[in-house]
C-alpha positions as CSV (number, residue, x, y, z in Angstrom):
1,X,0.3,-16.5,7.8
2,X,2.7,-18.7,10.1
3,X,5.5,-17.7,11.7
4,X,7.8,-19.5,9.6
5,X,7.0,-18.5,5.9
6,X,8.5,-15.7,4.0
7,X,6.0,-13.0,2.7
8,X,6.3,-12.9,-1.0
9,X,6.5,-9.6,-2.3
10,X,4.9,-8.6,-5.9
11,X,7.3,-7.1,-8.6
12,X,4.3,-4.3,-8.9
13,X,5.7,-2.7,-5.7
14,X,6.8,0.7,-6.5
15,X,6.8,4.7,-5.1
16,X,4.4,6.5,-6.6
17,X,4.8,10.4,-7.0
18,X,2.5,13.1,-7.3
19,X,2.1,16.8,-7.1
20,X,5.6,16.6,-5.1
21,X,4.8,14.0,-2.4
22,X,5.0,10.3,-2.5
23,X,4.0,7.0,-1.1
24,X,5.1,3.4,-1.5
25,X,3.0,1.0,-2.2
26,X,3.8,-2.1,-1.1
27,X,1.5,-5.7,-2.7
28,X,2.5,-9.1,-0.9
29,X,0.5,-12.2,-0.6
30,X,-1.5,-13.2,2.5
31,X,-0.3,-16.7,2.8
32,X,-3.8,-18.1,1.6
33,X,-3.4,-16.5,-2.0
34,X,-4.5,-13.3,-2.0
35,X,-2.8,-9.8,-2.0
36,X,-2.3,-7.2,0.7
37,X,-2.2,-3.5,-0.5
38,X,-0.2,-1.3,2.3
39,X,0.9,1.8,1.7
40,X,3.6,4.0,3.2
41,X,4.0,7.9,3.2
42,X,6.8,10.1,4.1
43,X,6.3,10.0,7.7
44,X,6.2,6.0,7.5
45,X,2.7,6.2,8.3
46,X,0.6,3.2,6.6
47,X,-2.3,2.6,5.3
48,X,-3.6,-1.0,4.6
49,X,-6.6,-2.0,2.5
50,X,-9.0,-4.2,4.9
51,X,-9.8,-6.2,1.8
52,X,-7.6,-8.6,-0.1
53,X,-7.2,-8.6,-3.7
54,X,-7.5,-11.8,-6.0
55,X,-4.3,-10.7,-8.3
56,X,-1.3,-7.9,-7.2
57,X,-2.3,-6.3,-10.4
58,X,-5.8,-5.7,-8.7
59,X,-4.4,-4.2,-6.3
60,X,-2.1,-1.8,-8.2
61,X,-5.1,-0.7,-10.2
62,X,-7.0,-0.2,-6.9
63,X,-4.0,2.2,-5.7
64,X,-4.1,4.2,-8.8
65,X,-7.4,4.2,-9.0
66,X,-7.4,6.1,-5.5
67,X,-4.7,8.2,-6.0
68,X,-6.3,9.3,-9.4
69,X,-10.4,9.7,-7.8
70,X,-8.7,11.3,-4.3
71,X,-5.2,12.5,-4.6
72,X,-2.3,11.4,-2.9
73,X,-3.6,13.5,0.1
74,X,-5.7,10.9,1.0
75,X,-2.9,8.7,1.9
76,X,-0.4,11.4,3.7
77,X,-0.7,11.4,7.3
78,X,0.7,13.2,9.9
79,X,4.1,14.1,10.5
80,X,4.1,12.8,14.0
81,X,2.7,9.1,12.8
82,X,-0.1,10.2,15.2
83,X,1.5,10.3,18.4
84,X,0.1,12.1,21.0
């Protein structure tokens, strides 16, 4: 993605709750076509999906999809972002 070009965001972005926490999931093209799937939790930790997805509805169904088989657990990290 250049410099110069805006990152188009998908209407499917949204917070997600679940068993009291949340994350927001965040779908935005690539610049080549494809979709990015990045997630934020509370702590603004994020978590970004290595492959791209064809459609941003893909990639809400592969969010759910985790959230559902894992929990939201999976995407809560620490408190400290990791900082040492």
């Amino acid at each position: 993605m250049s410099e110069n070009s805006e990152i188009k965001m998908s209407p499917l972005c949204r917070t997600i709750e679940k068993d009291g926490k949340s994350v927001r999931v965040d779908i935005y093209q690539d610049g080549d076509g494809s979709w990015v799937l990045e997630v934020f939790d509370q702590f603004n930790n994020s978590t970004i999906w290595e492959d791209a997805f064809e459609s941003d509805a893909d990639a809400l169904f592969e969010i759910e999809a985790t959230i559902k088989e894992e929990g939201i657990d999976c995407l809560i990290g620490p408190v400290d972002g990791g900082v040492f």
